[in-house]
C-alpha positions in Angstrom: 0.0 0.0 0.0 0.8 3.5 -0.9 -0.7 6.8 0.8 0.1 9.7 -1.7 -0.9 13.3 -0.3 -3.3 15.0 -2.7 -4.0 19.0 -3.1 -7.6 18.1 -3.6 -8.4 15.0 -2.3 -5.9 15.1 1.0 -5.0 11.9 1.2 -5.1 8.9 -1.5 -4.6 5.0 -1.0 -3.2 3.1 -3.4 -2.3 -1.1 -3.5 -3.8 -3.8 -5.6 -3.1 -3.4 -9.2 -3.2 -0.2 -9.4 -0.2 0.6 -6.8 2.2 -2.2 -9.3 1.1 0.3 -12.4 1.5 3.6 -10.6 5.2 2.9 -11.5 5.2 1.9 -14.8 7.0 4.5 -17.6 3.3 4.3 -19.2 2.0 6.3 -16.3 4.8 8.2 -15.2 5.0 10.0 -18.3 1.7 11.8 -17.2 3.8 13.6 -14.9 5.2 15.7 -18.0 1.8 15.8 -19.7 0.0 19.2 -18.4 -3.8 18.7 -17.7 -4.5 22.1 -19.2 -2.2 22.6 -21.7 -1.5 25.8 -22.8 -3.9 27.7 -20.2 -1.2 28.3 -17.5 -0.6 31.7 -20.6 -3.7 32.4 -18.4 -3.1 30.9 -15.6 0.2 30.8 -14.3 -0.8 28.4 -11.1 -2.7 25.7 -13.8 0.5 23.4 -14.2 -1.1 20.8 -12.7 -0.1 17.7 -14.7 -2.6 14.3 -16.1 -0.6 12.1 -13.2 -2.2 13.8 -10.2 -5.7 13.9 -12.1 -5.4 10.6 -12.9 -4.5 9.6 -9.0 -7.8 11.8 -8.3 -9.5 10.0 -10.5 -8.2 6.6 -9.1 -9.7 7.7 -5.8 -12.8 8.7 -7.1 -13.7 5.6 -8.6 -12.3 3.6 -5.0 -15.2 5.7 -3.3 -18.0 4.9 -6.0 -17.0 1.4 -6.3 -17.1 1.2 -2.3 -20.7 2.7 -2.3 -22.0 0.8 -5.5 -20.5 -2.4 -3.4 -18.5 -3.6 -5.9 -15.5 -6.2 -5.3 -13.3 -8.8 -6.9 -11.9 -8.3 -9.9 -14.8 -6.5 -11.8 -13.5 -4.1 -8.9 -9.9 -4.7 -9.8 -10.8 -3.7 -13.7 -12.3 -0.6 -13.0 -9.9 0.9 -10.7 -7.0 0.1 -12.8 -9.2 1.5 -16.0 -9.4 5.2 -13.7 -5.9 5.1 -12.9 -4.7 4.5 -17.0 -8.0 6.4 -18.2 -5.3 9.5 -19.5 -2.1 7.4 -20.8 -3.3 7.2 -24.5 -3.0 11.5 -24.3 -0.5 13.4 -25.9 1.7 16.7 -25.2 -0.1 19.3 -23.8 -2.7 17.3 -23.3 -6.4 17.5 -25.9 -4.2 20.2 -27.8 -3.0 18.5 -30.7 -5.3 15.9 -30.5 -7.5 16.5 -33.9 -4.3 16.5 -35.4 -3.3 13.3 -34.2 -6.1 12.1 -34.9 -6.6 13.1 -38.2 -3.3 10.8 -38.7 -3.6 7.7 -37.1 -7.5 7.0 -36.7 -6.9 7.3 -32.6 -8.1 9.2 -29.8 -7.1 9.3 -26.5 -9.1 6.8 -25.1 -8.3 4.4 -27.9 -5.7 2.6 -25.7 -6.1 -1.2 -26.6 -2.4 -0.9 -28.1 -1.2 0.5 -25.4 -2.5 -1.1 -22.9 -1.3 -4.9 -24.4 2.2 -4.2 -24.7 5.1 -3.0 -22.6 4.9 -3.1 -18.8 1.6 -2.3 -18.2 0.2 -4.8 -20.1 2.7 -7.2 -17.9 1.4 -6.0 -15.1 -2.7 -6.3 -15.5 -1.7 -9.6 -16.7 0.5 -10.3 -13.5 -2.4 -9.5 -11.3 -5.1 -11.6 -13.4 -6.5 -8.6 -15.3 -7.1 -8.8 -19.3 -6.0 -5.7 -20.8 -8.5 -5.8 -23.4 -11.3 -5.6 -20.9 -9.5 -2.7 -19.2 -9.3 -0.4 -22.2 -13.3 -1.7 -23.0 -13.4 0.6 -19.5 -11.2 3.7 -20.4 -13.6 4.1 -23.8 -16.6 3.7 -21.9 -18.2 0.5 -22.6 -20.2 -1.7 -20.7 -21.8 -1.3 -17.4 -18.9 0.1 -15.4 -17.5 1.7 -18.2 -19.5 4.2 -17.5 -17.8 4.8 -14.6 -15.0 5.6 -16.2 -16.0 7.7 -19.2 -19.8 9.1 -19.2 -22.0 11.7 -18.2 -21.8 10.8 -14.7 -17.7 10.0 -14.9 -15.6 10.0 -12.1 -13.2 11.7 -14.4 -15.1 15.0 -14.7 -15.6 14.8 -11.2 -12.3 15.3 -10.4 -11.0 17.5 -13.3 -13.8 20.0 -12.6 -12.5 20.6 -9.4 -8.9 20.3 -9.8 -8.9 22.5 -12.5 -10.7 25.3 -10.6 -8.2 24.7 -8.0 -5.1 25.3 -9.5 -6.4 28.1 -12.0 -8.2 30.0 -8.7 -11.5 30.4 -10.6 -14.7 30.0 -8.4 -16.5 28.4 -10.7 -15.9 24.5 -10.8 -16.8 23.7 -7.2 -19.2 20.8 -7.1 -20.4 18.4 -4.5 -18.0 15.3 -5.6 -18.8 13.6 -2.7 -22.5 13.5 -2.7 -22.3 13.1 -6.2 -20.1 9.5 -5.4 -22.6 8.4 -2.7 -25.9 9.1 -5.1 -24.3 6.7 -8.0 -26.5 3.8 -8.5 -28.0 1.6 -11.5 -31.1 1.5 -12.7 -31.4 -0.9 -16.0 -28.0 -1.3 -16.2 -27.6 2.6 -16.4 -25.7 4.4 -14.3 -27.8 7.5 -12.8 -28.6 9.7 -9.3 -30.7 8.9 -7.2 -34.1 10.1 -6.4 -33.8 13.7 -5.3 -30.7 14.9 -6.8 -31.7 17.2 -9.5 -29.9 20.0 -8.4 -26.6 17.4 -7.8 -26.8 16.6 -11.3 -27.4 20.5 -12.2 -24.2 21.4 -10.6 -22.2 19.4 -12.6 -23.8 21.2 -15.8 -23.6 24.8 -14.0 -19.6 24.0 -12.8 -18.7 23.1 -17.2 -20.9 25.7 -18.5 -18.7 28.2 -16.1 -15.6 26.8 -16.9 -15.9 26.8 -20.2 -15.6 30.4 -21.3 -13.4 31.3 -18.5 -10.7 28.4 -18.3 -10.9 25.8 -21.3 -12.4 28.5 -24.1 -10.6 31.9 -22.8 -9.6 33.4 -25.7 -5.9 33.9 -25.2 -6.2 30.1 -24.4 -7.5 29.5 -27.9 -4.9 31.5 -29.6 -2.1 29.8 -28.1 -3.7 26.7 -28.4 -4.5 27.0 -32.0 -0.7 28.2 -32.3 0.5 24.9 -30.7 -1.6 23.1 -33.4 -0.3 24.9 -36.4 3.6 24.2 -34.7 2.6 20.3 -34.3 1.2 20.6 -37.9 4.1 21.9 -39.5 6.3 19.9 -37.9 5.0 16.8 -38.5 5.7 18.0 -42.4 8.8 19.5 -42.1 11.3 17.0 -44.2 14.1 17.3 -41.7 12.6 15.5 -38.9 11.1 11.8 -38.4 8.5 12.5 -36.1 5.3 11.3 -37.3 1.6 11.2 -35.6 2.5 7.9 -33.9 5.6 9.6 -32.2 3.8 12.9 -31.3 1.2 10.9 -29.7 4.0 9.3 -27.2 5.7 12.6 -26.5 5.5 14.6 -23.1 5.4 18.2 -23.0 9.3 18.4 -23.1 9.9 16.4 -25.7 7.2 18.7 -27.8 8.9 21.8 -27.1 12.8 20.4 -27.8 11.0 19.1 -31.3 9.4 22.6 -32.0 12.8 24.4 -30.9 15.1 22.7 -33.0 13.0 22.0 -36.6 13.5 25.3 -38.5 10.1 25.9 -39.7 8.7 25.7 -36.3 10.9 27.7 -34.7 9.2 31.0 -34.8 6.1 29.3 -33.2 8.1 28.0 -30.9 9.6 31.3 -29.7 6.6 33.2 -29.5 4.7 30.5 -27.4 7.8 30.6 -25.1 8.0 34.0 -25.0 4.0 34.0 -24.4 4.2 37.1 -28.1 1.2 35.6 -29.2 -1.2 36.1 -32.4 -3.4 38.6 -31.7 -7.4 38.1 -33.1 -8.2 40.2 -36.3 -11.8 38.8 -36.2 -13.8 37.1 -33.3 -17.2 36.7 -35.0 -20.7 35.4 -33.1 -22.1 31.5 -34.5 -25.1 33.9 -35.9 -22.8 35.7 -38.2 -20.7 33.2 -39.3 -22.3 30.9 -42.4 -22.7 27.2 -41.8 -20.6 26.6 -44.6 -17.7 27.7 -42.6 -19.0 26.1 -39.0 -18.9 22.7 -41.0 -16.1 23.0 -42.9 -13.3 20.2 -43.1 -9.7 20.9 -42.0 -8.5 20.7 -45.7 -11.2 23.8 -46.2 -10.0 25.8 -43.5 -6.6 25.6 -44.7 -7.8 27.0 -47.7 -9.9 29.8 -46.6 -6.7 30.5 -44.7 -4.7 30.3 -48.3 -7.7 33.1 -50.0 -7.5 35.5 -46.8 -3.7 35.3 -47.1 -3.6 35.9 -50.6 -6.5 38.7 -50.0 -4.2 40.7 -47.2 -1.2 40.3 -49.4 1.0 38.3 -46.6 2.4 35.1 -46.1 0.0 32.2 -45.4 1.8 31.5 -42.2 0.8 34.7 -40.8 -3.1 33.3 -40.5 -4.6 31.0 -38.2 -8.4 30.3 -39.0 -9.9 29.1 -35.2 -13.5 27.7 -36.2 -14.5 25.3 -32.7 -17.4 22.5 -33.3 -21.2 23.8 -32.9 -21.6 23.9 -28.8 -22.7 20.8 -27.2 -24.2 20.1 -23.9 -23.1 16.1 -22.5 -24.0 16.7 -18.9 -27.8 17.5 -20.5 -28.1 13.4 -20.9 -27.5 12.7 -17.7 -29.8 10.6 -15.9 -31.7 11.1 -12.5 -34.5 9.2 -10.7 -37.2 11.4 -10.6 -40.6 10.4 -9.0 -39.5 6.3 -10.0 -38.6 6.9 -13.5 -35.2 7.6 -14.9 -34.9 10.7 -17.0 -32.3 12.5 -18.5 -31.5 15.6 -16.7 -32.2 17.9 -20.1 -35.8 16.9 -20.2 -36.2 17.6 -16.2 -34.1 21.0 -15.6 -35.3 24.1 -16.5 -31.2 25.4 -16.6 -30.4 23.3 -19.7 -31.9 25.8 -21.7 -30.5 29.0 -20.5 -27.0 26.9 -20.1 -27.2 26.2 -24.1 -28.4 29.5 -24.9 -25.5 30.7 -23.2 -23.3 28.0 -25.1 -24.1 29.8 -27.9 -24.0 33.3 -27.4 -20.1 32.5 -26.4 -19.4 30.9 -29.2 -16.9 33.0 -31.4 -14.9 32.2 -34.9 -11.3 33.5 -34.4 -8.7 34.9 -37.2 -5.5 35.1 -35.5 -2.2 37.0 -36.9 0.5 38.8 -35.5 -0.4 42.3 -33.9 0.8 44.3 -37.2 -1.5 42.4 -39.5 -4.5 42.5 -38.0 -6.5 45.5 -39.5 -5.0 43.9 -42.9 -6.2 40.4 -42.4 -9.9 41.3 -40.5 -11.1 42.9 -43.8 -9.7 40.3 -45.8 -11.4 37.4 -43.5 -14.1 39.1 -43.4 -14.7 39.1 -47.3 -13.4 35.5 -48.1 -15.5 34.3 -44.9 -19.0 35.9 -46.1 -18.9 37.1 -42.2 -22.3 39.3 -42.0 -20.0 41.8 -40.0 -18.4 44.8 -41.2 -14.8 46.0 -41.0 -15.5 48.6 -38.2 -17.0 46.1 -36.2 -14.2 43.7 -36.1 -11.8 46.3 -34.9 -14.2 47.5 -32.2 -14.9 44.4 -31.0 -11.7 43.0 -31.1 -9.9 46.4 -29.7 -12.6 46.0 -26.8 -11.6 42.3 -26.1 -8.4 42.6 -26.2 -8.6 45.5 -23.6 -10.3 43.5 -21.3 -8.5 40.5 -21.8 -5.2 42.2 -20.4 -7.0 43.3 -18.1 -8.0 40.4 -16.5 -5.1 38.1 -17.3 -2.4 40.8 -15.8 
């Protein structure tokens, strides 16, 4: 056994299995993995790291499988599956993971590979565990995978309030506890228990708060859509043998030696270390913005990125098209007992509908460019986009954003 002292969770246990993978370069590796990526630009206390989350996470699932009276080796499975949940993620964390993705067919949670070979798949097998059946957990299948990766996870459990933690923000502070105790089934579904509406509405309220401030802040989005265009570039760049499959394996160190030392990465490189980011020549509302563009490919971004280059006259390198997915809301699907019958939260909450009417007044299209260009490439975005927003706009909306913005990040 193994007591590890936690900044959120005070104390954690760990033996079984789960205390013979904790040392295993697999898991290890997390230590040099950031859980936020490149938000500590915001938030200089958020380098917090996927191994500590993953211990919370571990101990999270110990509780619920404790309440849900759960033993054996189903019990085995599942705490093992909490503890490795993160070791299929890359540098910096979801950054580059669309373009990982792209290359190899793989998420993070796509860990069968993984999970088979080297010494973690020595030691599930040394303490009677299939690995195949563990990564079934870690993408969320069957009964306890849900436990794992859901609506009612263990993993946002922790994250939500680990991430508030280290970044300072009031805003992710949920009831874990309760939340852990309320688990049950109900056909073979994992919901709350009668009378825990609100419990389940935290969990919404906490993401839809986060969201905008930490994980969507708009200096976090630059730099994150900066890190992208690096990892892009250098997994072209002739010089070097990195491809998707390697990237995937890296830490955060390793990212940064790679983007330091190929020459066409280098300038990214320096201005991400030197925190000179892009600045945003447009930052457009969803209602503005025509679906054509929402739903466009990657290969069609890159291309309106080409046209609003060759509009503004300037090198193509210079743009950085930002287009996120149309908002979702997961946490609306999860299920409560209400009155004997299971339902899922969206259908039972009055908040679901201000929280996605929310969701979609914050979403915003980005252009981003170095400071000097941006006048030059908002009008030209503008026109190549079909953005129903005129030149003046951008610049007093952007001006404004950005005054705030230094505002509250200095």
């Amino acid at each position: 056994m193994k007591i590890i002292k936690d900044s959120v969770h005070d104390h954690i246990q760990v033996d079984g299995v789960a205390r013979d993978l904790l040392d295993t370069p697999e898991l290890q590796r997390l230590r040099n993995v950031s859980q936020l990526g490149t938000v500590s630009l915001v938030y200089p206390s958020a380098n917090h790291t996927r191994f500590e989350h993953s211990l919370g996470v571990y101990h999270l699932a110990c509780e619920a499988l404790e309440h849900l009276s759960v033993e054996g080796t189903r019990a085995e499975r599942v705490r093992a599956a909490a503890l490795l949940h993160d070791v299929g993620h890359g540098p910096f964390s979801h950054n580059l993971e669309s373009l990982t993705h792209r290359r190899t067919g793989r998420y993070h949670d796509d860990v069968h590979e993984l999970l088979t070979d080297g010494a973690v798949g020595d030691v599930l097998r040394d303490n009677d565990l299939e690995p195949a059946a563990v990564a079934d957990l870690i993408a969320g299948e069957g009964r306890f995978g849900q436990l794992v990766s859901g609506e009612l996870d263990v993993d946002r459990m922790d994250y939500l309030v680990r991430d508030a933690h280290h970044t300072g923000v009031p805003y992710g502070t949920i009831d874990h506890g309760r939340l852990v105790r309320e688990l049950t089934f109900a056909d073979g579904e994992l919901v709350l228990a009668e009378g825990n509406v609100q419990t389940a509405e935290s969990l919404l309220v906490a993401r839809a708060l986060m969201n905008p401030t930490v994980y969507s802040h708009g200096v976090a989005r630059i730099s994150k859509a900066m890190l992208r265009r690096a990892g892009e570039r250098l997994l072209e760049a002739a010089t070097t043998d990195i491809d998707a499959e390697t990237l995937q394996r890296m830490d955060d160190h390793d990212l940064i030696v790679a983007l330091r030392s190929c020459e066409s990465t280098t300038e990214f490189s320096r201005r991400l270390d030197h925190r000179d980011l892009f600045k945003r020549a447009v930052w457009a509302e969803i209602d503005d913005v025509p679906g054509g563009v929402i739903e466009a490919s990657h290969e069609t971004i890159r291309e309106f990125e080409r046209e609003i280059a060759d509009r503004a006259d300037v090198d193509p390198t210079q743009v950085i098209l930002d287009v996120p997915s149309r908002p979702s809301m997961t946490e609306s699907t999860t299920r409560v007992m209400v009155n004997g019958d299971v339902r899922q939260l969206g259908q039972q909450s009055p908040l679901v509908e201000a929280l996605r009417a929310a969701q979609y007044s914050q979403w915003r299209l980005g252009v981003y460019t170095p400071s000097a260009l941006r006048d030059r490439l908002g009008r030209a975005a503008v026109d190549v986009l079909g953005l129903d927003i005129d030149g003046a706009l951008v610049s007093e909306v952007r001006n404004g954003l950005d005054a705030t913005l230094d505002q509250f990040v200095e």
